[in-house]
N, C-alpha and C positions, 0 to 999 in steps of 0.2 A: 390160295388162301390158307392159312394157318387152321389146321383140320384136330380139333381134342377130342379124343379120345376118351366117352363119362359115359355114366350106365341110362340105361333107356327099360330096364327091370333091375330090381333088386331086391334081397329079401326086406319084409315089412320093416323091422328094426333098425337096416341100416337107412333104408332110404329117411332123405335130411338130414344124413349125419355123414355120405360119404366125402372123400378126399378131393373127387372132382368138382364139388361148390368151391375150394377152395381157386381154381384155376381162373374158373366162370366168374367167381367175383370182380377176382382181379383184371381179367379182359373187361366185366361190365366199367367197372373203376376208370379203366385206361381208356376205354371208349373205341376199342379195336376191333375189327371185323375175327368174325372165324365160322367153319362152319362145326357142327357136331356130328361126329360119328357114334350113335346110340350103343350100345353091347349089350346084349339081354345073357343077365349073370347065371339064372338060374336055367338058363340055357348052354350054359357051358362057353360061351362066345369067345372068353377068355382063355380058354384051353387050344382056341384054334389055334393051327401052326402060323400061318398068317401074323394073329397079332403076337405070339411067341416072340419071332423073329424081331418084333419092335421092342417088346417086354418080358423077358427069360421070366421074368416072377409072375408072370400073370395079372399081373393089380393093375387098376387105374390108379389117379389120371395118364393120360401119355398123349403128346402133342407130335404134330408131324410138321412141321414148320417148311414146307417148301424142300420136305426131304433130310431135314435137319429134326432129330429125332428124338427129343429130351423124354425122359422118365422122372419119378419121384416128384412130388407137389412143392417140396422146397426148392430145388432145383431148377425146375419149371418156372415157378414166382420169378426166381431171381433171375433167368434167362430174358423173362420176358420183360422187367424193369429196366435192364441193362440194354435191352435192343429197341428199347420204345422211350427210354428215357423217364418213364413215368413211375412215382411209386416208387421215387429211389433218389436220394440227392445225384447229383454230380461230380460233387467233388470227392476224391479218397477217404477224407475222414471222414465225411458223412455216410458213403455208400459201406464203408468199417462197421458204423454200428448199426445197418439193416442187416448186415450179413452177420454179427452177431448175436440180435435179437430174433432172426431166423432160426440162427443154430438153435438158441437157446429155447424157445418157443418148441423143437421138433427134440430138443434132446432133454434139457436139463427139466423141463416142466410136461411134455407129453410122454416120457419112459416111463414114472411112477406112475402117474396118472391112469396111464392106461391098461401097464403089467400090472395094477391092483385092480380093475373092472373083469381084467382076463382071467385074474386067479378067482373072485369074487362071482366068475357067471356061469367058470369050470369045477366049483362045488367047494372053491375052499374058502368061503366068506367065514368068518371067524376063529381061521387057522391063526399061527404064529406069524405065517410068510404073509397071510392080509395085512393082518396090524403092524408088520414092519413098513410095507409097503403103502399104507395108508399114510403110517408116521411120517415115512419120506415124501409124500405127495404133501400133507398140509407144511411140512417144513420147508419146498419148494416153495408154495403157495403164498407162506408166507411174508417169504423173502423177495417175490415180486410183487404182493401187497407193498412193501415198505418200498422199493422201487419206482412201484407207481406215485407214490403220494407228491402232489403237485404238478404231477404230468398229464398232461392230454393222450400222448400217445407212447410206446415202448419206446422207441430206437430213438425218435429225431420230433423235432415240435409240429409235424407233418404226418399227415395220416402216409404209410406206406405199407411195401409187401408183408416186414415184419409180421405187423399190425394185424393183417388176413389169416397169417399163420398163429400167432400167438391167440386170437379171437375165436380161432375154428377149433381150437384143440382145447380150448377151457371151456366152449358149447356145446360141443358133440353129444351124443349119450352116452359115450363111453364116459364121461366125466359125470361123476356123483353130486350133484347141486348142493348135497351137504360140506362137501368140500368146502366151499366157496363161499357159504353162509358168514364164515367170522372175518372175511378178507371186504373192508366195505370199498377199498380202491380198487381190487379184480374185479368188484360187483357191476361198481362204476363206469369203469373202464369198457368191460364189455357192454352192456346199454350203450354207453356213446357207439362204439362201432356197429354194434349192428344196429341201431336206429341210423344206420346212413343209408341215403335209398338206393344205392347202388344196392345194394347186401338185398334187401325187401326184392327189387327188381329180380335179382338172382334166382332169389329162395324159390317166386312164386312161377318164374319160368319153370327150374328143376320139379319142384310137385307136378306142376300142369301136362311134365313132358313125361318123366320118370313113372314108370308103374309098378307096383307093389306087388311080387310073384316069389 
């Protein structure tokens, strides 16, 4: 059985924000069995050589698929769309733009987004380097507000992986709610996704299982 690798402690701030909701969702989505291997972080669990040997970085999520060992949550999504068929068209040009609004989702909208929370929580909230990097997040934000408009969903008229990624990374806490205040399509957008009860199913397993240490 397909074995994920998500935390079972973590510190108060990130728990409901980490990487592995992102994996969980998309199994809950697809409706595929796995089981959970819990890590307690503030235990160091990730430091063992054990899971090293899966994950040289130490981060979750990390799946063990019958020995087949993917890392990174992008990556993973899209492994597991392309081997379940689900959460991803079929054909080349449609499965073209999940795998671009993936990208996009993990690079062009969560780099600023999150290297301005990091400089902003490491003491330089009102530096030069915030407000460039602020400038560049609402100027990303933007321009996937004007993206959105008249769309259901990012990549395809079909809820998919995209969709989990670009959703997880504009809710997190690492993302500033001010951000997102003048964007009424990003606003939009995310309500619909996570009013889906896959997402609700997910969130209140992870609380229920996940502890705060």
């Amino acid at each position: 059985m397909l074995q994920v690798y998500g935390f079972s402690k973590v510190n108060p701030m990130a728990r409901g924000n980490t990487r592995d909701l992102r994996v969980l969702w998309a199994l809950e989505e697809m409706g595929e069995p796995y089981a959970i291997a819990g890590m307690d972080h503030p235990n160091k669990d990730l430091d063992r050589p054990d899971f090293r040997a899966k994950n040289p970085f130490g981060q979750l999520p990390v799946i063990d698929d019958d020995g087949v060992v993917v890392t990174e949550s992008g990556a993973i999504l899209l492994y597991l769309a392309r081997k379940t068929g689900k959460l991803m068209p079929r054909d080349l040009a449609g499965e073209a733009q999940v795998l671009r609004w993936s990208f996009a989702a993990l690079s062009s909208i969560e780099t600023p987004i999150l290297t301005s929370w990091f400089v902003g929580v490491t003491g330089g909230k009102g530096t030069k380097a915030d407000e460039s990097l602020r400038g560049w997040a609402e100027k990303r934000l933007g321009q996937l507000d004007g993206w959105l408009a008249g769309r259901a969903f990012v990549a395809t008229d079909d809820f998919t992986v995209a969709d989990i990624l670009m959703t997880h990374v504009l809710s997190a806490g690492s993302t500033d709610p001010a951000l997102l205040e003048p964007h009424a399509n990003v606003r939009a957008y995310l309500a619909r996704c996570t009013d889906r009860p896959a997402w609700k199913r997910t969130l209140e397993a992870y609380l229920a299982r996940v502890q705060p240490g």
